[in-house]
N, CA, C and O atoms as a Maestro MAE file, in Angstrom:
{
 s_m_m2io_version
 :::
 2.0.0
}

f_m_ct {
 s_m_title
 :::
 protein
 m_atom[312] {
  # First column is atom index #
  i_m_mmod_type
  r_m_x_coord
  r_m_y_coord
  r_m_z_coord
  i_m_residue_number
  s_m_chain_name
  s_m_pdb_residue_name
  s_m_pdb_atom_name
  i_m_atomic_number
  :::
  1 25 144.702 58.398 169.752 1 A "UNK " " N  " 7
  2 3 144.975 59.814 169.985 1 A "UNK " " CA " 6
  3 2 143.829 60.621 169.377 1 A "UNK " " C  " 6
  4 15 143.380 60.333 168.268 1 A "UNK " " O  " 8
  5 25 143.144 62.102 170.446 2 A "UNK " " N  " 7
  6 3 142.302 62.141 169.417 2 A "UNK " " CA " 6
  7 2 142.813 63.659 169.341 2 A "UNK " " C  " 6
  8 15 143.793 64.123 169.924 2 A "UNK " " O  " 8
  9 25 141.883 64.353 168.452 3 A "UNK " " N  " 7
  10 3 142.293 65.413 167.716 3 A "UNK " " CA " 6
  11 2 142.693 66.759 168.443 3 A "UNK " " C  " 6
  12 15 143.075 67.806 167.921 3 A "UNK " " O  " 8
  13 25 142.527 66.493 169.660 4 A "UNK " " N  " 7
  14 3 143.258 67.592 170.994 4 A "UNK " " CA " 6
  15 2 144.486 67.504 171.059 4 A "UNK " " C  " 6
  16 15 145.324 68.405 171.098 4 A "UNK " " O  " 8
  17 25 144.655 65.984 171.077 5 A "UNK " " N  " 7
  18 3 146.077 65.444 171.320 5 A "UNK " " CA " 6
  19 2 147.189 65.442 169.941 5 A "UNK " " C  " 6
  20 15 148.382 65.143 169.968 5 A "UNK " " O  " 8
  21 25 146.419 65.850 168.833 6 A "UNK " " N  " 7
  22 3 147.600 65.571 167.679 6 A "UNK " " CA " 6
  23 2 147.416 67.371 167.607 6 A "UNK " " C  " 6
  24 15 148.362 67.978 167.106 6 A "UNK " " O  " 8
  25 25 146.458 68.021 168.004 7 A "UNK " " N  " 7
  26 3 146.718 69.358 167.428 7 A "UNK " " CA " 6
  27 2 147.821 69.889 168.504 7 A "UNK " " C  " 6
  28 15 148.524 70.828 168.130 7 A "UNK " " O  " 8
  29 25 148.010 69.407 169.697 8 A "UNK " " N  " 7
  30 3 148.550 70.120 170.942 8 A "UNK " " CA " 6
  31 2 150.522 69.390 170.332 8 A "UNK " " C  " 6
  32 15 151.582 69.852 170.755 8 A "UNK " " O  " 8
  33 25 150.391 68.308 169.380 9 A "UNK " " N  " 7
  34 3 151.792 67.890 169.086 9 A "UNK " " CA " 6
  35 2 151.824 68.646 168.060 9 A "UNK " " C  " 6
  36 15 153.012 68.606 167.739 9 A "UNK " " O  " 8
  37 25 151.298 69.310 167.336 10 A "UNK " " N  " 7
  38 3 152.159 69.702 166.437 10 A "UNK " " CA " 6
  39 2 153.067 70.989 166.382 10 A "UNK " " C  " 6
  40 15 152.715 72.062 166.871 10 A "UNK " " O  " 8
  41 25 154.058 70.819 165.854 11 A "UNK " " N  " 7
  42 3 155.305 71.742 166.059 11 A "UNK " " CA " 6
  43 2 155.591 72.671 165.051 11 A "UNK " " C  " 6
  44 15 155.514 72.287 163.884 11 A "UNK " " O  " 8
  45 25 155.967 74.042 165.347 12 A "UNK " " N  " 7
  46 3 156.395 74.578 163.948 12 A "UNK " " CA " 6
  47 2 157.764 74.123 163.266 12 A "UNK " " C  " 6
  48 15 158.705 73.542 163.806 12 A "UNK " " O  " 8
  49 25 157.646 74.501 162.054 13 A "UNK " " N  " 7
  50 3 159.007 73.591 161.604 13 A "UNK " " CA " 6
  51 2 160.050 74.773 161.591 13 A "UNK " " C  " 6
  52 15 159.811 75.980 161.533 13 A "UNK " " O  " 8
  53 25 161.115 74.208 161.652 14 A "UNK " " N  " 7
  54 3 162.720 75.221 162.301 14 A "UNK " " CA " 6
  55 2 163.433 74.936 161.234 14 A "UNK " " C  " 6
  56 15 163.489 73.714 161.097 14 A "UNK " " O  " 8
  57 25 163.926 75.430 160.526 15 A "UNK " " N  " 7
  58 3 165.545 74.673 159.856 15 A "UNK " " CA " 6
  59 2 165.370 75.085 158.261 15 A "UNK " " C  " 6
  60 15 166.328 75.314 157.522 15 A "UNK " " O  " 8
  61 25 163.772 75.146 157.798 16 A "UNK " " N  " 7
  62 3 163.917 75.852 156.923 16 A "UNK " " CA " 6
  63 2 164.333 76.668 155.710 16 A "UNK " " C  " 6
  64 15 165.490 76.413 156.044 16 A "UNK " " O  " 8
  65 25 164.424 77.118 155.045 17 A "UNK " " N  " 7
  66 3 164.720 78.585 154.229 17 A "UNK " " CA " 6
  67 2 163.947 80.180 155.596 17 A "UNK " " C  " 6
  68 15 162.942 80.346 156.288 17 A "UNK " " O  " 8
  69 25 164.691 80.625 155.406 18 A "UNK " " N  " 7
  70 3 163.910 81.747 156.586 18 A "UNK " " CA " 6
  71 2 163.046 82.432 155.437 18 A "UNK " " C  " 6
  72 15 163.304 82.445 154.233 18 A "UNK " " O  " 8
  73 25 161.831 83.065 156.174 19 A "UNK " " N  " 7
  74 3 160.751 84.314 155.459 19 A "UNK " " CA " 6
  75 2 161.721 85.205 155.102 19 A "UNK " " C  " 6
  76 15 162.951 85.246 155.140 19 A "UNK " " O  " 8
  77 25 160.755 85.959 154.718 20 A "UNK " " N  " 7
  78 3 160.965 87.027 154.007 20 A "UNK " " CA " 6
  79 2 161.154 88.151 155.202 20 A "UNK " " C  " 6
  80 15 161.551 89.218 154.733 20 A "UNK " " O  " 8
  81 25 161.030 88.164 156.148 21 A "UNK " " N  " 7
  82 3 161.446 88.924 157.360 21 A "UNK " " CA " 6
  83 2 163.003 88.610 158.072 21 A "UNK " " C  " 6
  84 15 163.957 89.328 158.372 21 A "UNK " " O  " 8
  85 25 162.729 87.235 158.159 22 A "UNK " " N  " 7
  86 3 163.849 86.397 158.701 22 A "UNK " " CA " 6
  87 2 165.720 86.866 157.522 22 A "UNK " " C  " 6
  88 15 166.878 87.036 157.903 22 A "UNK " " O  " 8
  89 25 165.115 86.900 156.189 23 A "UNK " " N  " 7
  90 3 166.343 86.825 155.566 23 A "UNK " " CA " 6
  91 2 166.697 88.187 155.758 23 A "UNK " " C  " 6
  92 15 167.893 88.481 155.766 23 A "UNK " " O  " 8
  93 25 165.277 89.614 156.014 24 A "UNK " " N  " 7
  94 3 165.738 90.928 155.619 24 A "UNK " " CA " 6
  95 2 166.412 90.916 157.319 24 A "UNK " " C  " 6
  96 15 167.609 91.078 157.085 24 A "UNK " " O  " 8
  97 25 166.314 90.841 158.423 25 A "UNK " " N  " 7
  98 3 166.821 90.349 159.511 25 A "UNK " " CA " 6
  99 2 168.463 90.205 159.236 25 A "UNK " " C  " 6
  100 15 169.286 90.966 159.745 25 A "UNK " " O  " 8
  101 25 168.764 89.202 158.427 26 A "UNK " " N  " 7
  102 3 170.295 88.731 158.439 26 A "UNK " " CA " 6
  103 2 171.004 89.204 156.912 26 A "UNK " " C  " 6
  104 15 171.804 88.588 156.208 26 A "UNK " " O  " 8
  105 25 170.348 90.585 156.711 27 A "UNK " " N  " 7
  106 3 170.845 91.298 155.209 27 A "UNK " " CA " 6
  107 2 170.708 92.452 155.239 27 A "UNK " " C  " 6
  108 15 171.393 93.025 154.392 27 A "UNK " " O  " 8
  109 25 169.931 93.278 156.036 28 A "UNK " " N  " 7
  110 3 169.997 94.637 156.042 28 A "UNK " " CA " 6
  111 2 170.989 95.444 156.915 28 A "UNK " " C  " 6
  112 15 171.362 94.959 157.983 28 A "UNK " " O  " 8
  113 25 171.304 96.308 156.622 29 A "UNK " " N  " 7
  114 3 172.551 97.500 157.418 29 A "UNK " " CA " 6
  115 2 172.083 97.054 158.556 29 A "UNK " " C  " 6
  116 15 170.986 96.500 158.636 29 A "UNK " " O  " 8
  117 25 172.748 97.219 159.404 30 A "UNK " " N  " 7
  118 3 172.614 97.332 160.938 30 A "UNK " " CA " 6
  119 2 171.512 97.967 161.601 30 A "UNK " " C  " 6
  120 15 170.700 97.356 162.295 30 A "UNK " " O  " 8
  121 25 171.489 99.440 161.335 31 A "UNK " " N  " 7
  122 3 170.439 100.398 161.568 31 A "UNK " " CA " 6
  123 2 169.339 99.916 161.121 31 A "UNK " " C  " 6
  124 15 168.320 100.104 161.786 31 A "UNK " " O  " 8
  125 25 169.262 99.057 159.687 32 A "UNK " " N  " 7
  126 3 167.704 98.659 159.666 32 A "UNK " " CA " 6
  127 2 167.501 97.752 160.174 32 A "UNK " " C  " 6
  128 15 166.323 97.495 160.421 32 A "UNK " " O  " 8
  129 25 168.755 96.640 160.657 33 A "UNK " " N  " 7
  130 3 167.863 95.461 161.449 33 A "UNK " " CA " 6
  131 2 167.259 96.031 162.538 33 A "UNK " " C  " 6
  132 15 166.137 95.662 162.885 33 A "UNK " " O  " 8
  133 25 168.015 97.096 163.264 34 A "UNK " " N  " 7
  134 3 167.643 97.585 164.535 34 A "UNK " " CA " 6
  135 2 166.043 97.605 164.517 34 A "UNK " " C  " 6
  136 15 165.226 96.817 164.994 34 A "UNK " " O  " 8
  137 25 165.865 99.020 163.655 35 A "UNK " " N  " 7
  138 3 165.030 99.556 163.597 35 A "UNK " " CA " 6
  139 2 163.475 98.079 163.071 35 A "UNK " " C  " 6
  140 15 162.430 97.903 163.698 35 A "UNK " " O  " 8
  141 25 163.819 97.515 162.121 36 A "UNK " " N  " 7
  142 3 162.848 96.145 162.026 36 A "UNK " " CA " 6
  143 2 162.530 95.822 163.264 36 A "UNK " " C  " 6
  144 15 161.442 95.799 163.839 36 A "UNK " " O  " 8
  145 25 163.981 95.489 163.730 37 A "UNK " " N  " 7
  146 3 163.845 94.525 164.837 37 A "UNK " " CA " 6
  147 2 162.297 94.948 166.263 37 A "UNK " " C  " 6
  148 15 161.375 94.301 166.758 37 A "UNK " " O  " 8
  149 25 162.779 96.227 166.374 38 A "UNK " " N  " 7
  150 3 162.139 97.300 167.403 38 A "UNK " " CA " 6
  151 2 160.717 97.493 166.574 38 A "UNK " " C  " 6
  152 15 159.730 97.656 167.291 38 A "UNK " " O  " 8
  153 25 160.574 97.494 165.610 39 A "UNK " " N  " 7
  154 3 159.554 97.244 164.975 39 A "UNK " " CA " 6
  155 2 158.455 96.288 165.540 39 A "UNK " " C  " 6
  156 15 157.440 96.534 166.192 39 A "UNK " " O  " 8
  157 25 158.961 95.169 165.098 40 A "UNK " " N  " 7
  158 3 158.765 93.940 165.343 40 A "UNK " " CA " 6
  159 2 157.682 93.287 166.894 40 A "UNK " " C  " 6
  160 15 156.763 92.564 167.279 40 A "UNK " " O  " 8
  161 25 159.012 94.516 167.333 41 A "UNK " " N  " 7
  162 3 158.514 94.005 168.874 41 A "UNK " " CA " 6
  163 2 157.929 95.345 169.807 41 A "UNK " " C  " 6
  164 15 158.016 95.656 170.995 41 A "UNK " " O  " 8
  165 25 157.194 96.039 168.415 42 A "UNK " " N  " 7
  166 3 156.331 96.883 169.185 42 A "UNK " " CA " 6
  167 2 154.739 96.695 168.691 42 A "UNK " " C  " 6
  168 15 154.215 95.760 168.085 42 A "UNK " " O  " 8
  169 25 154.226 97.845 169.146 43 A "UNK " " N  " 7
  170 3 152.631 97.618 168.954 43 A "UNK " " CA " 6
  171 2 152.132 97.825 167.141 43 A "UNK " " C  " 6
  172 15 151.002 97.549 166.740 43 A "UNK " " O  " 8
  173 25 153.050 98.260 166.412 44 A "UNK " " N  " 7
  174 3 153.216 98.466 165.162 44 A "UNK " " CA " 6
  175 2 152.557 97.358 164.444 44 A "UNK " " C  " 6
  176 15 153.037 96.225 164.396 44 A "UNK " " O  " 8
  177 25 151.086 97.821 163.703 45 A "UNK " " N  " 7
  178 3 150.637 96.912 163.259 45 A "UNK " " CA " 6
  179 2 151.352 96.114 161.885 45 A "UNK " " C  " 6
  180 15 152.104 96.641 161.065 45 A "UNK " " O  " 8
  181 25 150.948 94.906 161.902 46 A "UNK " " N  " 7
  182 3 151.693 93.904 160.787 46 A "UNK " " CA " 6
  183 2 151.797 94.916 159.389 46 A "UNK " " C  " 6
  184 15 152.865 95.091 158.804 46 A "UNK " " O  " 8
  185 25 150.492 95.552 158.959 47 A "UNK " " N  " 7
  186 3 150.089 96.463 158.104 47 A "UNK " " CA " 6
  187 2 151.019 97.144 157.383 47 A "UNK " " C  " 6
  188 15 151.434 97.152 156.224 47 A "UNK " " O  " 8
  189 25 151.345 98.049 159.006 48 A "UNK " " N  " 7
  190 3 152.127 99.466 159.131 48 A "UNK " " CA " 6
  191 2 153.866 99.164 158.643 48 A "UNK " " C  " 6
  192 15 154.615 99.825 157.923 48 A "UNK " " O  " 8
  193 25 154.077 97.853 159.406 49 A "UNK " " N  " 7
  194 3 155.549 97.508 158.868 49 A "UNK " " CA " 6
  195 2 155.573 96.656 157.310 49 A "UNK " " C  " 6
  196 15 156.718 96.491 156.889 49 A "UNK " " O  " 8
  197 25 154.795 96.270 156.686 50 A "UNK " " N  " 7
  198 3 154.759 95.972 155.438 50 A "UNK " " CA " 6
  199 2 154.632 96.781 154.871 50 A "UNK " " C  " 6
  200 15 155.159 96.666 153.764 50 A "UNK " " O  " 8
  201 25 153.893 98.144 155.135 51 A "UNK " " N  " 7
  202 3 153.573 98.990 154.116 51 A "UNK " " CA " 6
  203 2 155.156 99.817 154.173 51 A "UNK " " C  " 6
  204 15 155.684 100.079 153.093 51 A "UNK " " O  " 8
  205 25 155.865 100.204 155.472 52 A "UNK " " N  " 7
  206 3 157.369 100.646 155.027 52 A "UNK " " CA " 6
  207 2 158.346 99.740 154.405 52 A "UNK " " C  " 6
  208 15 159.413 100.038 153.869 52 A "UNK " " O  " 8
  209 25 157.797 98.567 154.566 53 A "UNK " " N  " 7
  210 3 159.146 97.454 153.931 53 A "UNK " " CA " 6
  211 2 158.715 97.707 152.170 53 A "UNK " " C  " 6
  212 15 159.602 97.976 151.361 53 A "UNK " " O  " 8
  213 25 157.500 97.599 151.822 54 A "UNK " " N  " 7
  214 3 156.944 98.057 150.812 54 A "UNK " " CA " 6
  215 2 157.523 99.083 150.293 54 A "UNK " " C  " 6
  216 15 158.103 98.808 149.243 54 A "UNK " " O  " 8
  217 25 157.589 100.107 150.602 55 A "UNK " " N  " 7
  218 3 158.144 101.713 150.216 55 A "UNK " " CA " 6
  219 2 159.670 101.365 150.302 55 A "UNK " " C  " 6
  220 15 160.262 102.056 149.473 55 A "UNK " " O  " 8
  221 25 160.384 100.691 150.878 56 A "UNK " " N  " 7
  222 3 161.616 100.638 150.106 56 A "UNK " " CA " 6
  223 2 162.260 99.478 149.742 56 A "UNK " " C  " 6
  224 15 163.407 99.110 149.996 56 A "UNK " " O  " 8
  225 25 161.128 98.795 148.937 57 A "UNK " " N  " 7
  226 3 161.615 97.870 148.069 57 A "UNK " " CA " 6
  227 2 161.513 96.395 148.055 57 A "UNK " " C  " 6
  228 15 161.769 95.523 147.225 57 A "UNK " " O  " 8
  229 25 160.956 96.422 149.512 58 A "UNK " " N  " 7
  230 3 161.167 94.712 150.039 58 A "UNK " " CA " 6
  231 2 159.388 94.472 149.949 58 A "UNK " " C  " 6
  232 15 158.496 94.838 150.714 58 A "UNK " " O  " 8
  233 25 159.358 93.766 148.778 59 A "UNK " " N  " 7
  234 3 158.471 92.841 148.928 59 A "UNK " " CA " 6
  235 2 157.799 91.858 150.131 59 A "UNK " " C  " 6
  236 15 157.761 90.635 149.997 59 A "UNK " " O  " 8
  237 25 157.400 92.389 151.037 60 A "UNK " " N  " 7
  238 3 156.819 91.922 152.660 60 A "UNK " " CA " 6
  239 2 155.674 91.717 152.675 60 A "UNK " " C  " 6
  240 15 155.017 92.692 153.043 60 A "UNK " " O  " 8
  241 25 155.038 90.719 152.391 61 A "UNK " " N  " 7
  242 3 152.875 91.016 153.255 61 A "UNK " " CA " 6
  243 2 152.803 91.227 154.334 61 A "UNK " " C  " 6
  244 15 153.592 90.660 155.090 61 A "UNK " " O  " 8
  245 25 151.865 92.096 154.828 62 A "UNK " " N  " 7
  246 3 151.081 91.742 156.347 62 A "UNK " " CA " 6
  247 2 151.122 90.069 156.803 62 A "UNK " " C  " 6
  248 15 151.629 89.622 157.831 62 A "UNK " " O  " 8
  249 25 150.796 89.706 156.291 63 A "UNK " " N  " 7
  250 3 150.478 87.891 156.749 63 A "UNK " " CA " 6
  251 2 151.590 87.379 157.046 63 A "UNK " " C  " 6
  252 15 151.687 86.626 158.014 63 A "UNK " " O  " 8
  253 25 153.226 87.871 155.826 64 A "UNK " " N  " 7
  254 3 154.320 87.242 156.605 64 A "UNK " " CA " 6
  255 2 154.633 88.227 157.875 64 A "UNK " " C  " 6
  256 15 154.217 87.596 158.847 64 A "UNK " " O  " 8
  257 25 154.884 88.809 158.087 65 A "UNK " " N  " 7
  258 3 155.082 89.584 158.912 65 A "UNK " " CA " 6
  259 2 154.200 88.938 160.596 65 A "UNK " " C  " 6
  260 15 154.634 88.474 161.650 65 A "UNK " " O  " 8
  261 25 152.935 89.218 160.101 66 A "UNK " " N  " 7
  262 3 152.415 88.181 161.387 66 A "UNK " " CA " 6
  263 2 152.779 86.411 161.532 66 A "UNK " " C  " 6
  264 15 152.996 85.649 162.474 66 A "UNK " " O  " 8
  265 25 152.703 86.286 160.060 67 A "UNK " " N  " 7
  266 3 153.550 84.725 160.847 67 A "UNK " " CA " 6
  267 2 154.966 84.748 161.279 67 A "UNK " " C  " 6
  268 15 155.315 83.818 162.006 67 A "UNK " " O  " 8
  269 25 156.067 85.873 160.882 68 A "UNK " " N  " 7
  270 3 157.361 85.685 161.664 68 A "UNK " " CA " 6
  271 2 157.049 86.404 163.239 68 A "UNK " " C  " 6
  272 15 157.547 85.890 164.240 68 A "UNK " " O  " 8
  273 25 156.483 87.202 163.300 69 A "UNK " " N  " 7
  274 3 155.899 87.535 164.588 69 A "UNK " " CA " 6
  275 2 155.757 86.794 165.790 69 A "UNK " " C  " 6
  276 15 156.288 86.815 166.901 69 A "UNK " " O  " 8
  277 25 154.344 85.731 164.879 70 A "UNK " " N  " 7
  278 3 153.868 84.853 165.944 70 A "UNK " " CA " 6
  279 2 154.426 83.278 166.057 70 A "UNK " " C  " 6
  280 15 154.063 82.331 166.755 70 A "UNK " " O  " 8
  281 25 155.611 83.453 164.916 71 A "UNK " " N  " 7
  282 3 156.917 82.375 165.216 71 A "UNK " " CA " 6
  283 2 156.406 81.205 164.410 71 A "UNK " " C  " 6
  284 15 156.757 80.058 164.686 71 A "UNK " " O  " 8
  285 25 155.553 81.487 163.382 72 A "UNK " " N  " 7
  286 3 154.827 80.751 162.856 72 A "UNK " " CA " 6
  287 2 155.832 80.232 161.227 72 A "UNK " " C  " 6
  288 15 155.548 79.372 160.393 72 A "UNK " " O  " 8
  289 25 156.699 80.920 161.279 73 A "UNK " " N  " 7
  290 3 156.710 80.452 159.598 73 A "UNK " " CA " 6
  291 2 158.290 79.470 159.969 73 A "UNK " " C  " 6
  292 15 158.417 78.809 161.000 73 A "UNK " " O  " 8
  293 25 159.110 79.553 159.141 74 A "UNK " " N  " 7
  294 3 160.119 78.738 158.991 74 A "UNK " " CA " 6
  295 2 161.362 78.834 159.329 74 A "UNK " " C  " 6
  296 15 162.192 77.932 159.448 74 A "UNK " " O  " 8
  297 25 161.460 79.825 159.464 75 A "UNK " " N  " 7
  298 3 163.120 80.594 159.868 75 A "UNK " " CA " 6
  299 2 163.376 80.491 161.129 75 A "UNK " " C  " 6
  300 15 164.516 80.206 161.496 75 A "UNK " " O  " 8
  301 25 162.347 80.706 162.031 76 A "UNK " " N  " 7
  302 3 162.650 80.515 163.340 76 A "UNK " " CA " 6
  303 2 163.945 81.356 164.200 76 A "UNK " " C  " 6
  304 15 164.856 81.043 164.966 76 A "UNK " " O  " 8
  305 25 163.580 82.208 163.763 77 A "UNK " " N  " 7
  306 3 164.864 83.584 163.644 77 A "UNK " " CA " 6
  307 2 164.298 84.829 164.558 77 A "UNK " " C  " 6
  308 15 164.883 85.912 164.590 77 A "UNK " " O  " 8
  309 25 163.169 84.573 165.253 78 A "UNK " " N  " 7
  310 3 162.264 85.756 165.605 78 A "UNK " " CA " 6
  311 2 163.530 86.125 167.141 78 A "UNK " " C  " 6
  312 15 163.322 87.072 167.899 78 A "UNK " " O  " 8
  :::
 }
 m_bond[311] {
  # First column is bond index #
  i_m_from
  i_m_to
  i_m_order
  :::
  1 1 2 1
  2 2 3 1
  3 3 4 2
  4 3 5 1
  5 5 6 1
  6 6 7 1
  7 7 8 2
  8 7 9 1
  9 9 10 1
  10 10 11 1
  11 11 12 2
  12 11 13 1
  13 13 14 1
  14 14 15 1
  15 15 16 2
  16 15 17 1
  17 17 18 1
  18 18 19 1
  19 19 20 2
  20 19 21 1
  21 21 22 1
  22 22 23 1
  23 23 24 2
  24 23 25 1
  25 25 26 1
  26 26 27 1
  27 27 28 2
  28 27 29 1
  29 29 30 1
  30 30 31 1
  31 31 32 2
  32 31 33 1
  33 33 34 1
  34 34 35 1
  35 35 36 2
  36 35 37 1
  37 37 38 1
  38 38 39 1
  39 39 40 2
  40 39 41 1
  41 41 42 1
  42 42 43 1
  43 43 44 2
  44 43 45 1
  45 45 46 1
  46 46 47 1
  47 47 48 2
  48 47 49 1
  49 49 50 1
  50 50 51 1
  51 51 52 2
  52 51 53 1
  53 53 54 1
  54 54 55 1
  55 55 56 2
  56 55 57 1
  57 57 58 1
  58 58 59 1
  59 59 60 2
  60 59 61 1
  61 61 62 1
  62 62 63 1
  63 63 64 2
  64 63 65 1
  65 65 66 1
  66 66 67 1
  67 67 68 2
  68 67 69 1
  69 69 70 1
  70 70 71 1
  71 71 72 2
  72 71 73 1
  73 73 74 1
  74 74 75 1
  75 75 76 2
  76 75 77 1
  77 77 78 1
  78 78 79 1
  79 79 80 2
  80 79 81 1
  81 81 82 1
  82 82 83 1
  83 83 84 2
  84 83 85 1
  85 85 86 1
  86 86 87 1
  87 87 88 2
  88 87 89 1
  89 89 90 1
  90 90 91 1
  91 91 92 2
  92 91 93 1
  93 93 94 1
  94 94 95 1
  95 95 96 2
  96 95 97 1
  97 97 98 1
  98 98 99 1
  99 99 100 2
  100 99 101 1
  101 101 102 1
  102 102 103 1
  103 103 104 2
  104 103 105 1
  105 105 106 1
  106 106 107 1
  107 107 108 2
  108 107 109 1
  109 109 110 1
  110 110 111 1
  111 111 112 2
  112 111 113 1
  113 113 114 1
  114 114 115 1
  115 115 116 2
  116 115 117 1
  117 117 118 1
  118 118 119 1
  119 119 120 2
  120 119 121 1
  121 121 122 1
  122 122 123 1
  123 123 124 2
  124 123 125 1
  125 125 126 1
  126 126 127 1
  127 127 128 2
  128 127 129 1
  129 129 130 1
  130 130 131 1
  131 131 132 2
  132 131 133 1
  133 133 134 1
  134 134 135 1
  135 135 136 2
  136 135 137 1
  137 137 138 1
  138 138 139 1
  139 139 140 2
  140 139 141 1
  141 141 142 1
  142 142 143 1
  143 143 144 2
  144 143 145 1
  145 145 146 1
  146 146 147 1
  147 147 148 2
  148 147 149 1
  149 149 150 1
  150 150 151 1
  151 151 152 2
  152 151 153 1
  153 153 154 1
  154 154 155 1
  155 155 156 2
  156 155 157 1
  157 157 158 1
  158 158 159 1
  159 159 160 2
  160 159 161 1
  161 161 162 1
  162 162 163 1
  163 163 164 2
  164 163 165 1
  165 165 166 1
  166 166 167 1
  167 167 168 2
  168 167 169 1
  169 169 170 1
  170 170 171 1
  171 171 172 2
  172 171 173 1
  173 173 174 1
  174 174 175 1
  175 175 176 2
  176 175 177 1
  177 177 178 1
  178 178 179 1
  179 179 180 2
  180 179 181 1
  181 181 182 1
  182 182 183 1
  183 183 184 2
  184 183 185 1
  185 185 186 1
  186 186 187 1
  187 187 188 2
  188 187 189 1
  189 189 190 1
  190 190 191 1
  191 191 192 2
  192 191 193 1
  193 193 194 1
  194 194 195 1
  195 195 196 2
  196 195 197 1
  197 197 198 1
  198 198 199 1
  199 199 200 2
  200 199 201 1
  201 201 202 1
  202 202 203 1
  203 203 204 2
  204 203 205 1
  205 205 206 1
  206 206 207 1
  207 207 208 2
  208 207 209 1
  209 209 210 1
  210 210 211 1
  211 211 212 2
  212 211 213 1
  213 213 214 1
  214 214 215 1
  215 215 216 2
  216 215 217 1
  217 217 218 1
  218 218 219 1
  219 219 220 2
  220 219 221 1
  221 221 222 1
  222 222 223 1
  223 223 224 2
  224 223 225 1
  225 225 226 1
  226 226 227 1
  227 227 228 2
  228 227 229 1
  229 229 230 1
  230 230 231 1
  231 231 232 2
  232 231 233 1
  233 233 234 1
  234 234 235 1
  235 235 236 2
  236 235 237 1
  237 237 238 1
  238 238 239 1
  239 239 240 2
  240 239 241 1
  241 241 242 1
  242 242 243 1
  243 243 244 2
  244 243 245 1
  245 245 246 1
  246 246 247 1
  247 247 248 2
  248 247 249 1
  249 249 250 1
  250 250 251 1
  251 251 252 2
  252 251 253 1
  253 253 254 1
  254 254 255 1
  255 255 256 2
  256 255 257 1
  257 257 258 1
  258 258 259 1
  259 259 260 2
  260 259 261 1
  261 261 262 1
  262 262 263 1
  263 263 264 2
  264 263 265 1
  265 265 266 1
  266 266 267 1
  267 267 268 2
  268 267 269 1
  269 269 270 1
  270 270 271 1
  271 271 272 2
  272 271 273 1
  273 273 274 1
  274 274 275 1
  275 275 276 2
  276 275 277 1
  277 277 278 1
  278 278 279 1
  279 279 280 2
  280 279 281 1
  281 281 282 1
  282 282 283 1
  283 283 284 2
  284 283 285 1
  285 285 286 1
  286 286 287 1
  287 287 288 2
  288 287 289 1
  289 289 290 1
  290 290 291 1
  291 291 292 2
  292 291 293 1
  293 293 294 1
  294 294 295 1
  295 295 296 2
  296 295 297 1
  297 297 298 1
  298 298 299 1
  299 299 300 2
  300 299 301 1
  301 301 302 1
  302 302 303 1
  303 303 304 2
  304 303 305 1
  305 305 306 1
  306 306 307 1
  307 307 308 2
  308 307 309 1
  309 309 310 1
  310 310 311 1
  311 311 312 2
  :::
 }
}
């Protein structure tokens, strides 16, 4: 197998502990999952939504934020 073929198998892993997106997802009021959620899945840079998760309290990076995004981290909750 060569290295096309093991990079094209590899899988993200599911089952996890969820991010730090993933848990605020299945813990915040309603209205804020909404509003995350719609977040999430707009043009809103990774930045822009860390820097409000930031301002009230939730410890978020840019980086997690783009890896729950791009379905990359563990929770598999996107």
């Amino acid at each position: 197998m060569g290295l096309s073929d093991a990079l094209k198998a590899q899988k993200v892993p599911v089952g996890g502990p969820r991010c730090q997106v993933g848990r605020l997802l299945h813990t915040l009021p309603a209205d804020d999952v909404d509003a995350l959620a719609e977040a999430l899945d707009s043009d809103m840079t990774h930045a822009s939504i860390s820097r409000a998760l930031i301002e009230e309290g939730h410890r978020v990076t840019a980086i997690t934020v783009g890896r729950h995004r791009r379905e990359e981290c563990s929770c598999g909750t996107f």
